[in-house]
N, C-alpha and C positions, 0 to 999 in steps of 0.2 A: 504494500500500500504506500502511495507518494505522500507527502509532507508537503503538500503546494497547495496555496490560499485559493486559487480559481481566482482572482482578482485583485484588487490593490488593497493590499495593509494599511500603508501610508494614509489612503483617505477615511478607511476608519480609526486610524490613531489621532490622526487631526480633530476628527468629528467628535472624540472622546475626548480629546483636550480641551474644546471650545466649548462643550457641555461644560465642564466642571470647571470652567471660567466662568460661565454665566449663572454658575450655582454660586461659587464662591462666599464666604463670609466668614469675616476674621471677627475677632473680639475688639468689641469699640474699646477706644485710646483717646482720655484727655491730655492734655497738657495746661499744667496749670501755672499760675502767675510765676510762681518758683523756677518753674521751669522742671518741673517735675511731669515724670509718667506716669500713668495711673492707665493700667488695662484692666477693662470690668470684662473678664472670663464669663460671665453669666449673658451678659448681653452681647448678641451679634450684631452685627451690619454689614452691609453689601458696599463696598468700594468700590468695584470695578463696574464701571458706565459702559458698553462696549457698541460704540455710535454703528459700527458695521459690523456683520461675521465675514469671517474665509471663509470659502469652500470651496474643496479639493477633489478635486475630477481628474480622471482617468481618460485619458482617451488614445486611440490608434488609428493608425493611417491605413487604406488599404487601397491603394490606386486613386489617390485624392479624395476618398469617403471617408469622412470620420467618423469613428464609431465609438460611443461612450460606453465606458467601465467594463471592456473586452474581457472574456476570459484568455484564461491561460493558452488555450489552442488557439483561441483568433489572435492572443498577441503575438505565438510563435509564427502566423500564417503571414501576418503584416510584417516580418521583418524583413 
């Protein structure tokens, strides 16, 4: 039995990262006149605004046809 994706990893490794950026949430952090830290562990907030996503496409040539997110034989057929 072969060990091969049929498809791209890459674009779902991306697609996994950019989930768990748009989940993201740290523990809120003041800073107070002191100039002191203070993280309250019990309460979250979301920081990250993320104005656009990426998204990571696969694609292959086949006599000037592009074909999206080709398997493994149609990539070996396009080379």
């Amino acid at each position: 039995m072969s060990n091969l994706d049929d498809g791209n990893v890459n674009d779902a490794a991306l697609l996994s990262v950019i989930s768990s950026l748009i989940e993201l949430r740290l523990p809120k952090v003041e800073i107070t006149e002191k100039n002191e830290t203070k993280v309250n562990k019990m309460e979250k907030e979301k920081i990250l605004n993320l104005q656009k996503i990426p998204i990571s496409t696969t694609f292959g040539e086949f006599n000037g046809i592009l074909l999206i997110d080709p398997t493994l034989k149609e990539t070996e057929l396009g080379r």
